[in-house]
N, C-alpha and C positions, 0 to 999 in steps of 0.2 A: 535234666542231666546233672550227676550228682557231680561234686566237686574234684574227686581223682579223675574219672574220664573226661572232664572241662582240662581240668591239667595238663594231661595225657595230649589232648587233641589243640590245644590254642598254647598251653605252657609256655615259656619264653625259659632256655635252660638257664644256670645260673651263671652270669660274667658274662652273659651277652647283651649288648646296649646298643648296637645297631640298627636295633631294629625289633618291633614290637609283633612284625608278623611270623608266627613259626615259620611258615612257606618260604619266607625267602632269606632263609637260613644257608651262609656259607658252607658248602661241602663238608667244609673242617669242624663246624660247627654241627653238625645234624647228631644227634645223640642216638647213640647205636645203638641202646640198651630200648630205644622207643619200636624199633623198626619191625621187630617181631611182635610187638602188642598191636603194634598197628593192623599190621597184617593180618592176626589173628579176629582183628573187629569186624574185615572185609566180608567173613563168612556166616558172621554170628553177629546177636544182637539187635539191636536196632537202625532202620536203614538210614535213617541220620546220623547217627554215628560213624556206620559204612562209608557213607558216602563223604563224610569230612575227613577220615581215614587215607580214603583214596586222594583225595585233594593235595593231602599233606605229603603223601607217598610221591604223586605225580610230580608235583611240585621238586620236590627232592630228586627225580629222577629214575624212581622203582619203576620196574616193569607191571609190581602186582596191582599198582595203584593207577598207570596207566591204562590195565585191560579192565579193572573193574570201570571207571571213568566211561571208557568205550560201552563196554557191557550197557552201561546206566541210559547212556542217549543211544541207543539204538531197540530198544526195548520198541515191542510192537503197541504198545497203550505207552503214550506219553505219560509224563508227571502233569497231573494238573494241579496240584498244591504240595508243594515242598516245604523248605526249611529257613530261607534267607529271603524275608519279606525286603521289596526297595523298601528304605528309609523314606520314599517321600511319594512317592504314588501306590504305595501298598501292593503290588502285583505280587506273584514269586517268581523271583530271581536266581530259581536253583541252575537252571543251564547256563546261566551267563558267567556261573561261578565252575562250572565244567568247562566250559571255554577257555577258562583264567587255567584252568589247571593242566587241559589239553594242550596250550601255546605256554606255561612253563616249562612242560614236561621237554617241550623242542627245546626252549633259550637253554635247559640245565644244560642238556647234552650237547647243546650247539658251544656252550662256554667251555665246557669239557675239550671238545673234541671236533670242529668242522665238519670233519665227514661224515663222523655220529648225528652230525645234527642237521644235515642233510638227509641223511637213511629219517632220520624221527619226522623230518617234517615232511616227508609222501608219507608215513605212517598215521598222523592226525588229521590228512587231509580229510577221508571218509566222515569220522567223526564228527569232524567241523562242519562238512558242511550239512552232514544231516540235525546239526543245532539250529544251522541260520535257515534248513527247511523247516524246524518246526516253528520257526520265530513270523516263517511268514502268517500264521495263525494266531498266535498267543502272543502277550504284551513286550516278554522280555526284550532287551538290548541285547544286538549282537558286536556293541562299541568295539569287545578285542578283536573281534574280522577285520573292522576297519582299520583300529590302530595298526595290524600287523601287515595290509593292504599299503597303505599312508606310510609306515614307518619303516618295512622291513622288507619291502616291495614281495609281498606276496600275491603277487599277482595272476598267481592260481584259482584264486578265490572270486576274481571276475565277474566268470559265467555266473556262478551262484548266487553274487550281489545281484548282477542283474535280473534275474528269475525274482528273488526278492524283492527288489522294487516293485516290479509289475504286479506285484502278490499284494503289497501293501499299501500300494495308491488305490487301491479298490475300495479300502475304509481308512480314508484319510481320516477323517474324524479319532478313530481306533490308533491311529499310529503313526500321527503327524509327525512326533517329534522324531519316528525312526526314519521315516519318508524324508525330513529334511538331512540328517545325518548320512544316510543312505545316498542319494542323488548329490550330496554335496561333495564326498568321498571318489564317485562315477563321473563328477566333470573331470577330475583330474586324469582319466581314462578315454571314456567316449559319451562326448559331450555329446555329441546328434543323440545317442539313442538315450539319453537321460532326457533333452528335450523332448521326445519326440512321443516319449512316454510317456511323461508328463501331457503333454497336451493332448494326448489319446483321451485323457479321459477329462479334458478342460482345466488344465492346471498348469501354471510355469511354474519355473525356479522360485521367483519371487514370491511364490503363495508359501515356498517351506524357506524362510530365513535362515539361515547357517548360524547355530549359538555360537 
């Protein structure tokens, strides 16, 4: 990635100091002169760029960066090697950064506007949860389902967690540490059927520790 579209895409505009990540850039702050470059990346180019495009769009609030977001996780062949390697287990982490951008896309319009941000959040529901069905297969975290579960009572997201679970105590070895985050997030919920799930296939609580 050559250094103007690194710019373009992560730049920090000039006189802003709050904050080092473009995405969570105050309203007043989003530079307006970016938003049609942005846009224009959505269709062309490189899909790593597209898709950090949209992130940055979604984030902000665009609708253009919202539907490509969706577009991207509903695709009939998943991603199986993206662009945002974790830092410490090596997997790819490109949906969990779709997540980040599908649950900003609700907080912008929810800080905007209540109602708006109600209409936005049946609108991401789809999206979401077909990320935490692909997760029951593949490595990534689906951490912002829970934090938004945990923190913001989405409690929509339930059934889905649960279905998860069951998907991922099947290879604990493969997904312990989601397995413990997971069941520990559903006691706060429905504890029987976390246990119960758990022990279907010989395992308590206390075999996934709560970090």
């Amino acid at each position: 990635m050559d250094k103007h579209l690194s710019d373009l895409l992560y730049g920090i505009p000039p006189g802003v100091d709050y904050t080092e990540d473009l995405t969570s850039l105050d309203d007043e702050d989003i530079p307006s002169e970016r938003i049609e470059i942005l846009e224009s990346l959505l269709s062309g180019g490189s899909e790593e760029a597209a898709f950090r495009a949209a992130w940055v769009l979604g984030e902000w609030g665009f609708q253009a960066g919202f539907e490509y977001i969706c577009s991207f996780v509903r695709r009939d062949s998943s991603l199986q090697g993206g662009w945002y390697e974790h830092r410490l287990h090596g997997y790819d982490d490109t949906y969990r950064f779709a997540l980040e951008a599908l649950f900003g896309y609700w907080a912008r319009w929810s800080d905007r506007n209540k109602i708006d941000g109600d209409v936005v959040r049946k609108k991401i529901f789809d999206p979401v949860v077909r990320v935490v069905e692909l997760s029951n297969s593949m490595p990534f975290s689906i951490e912002p389902v829970l934090r938004m579960v945990q923190s913001f009572g989405m409690t929509e997201y339930i059934p889905a967690l649960k279905k998860h679970l069951q998907a991922i105590i099947k290879s604990p070895q493969k997904h312990h540490w989601k397995v413990a985050d997971c069941a520990h997030v559903l006691m706060g919920f429905d504890p029987n059927f976390v246990i119960q799930t758990l022990a279907t296939h010989g395992y308590a609580l206390a075999d996934f520790p709560n970090k």
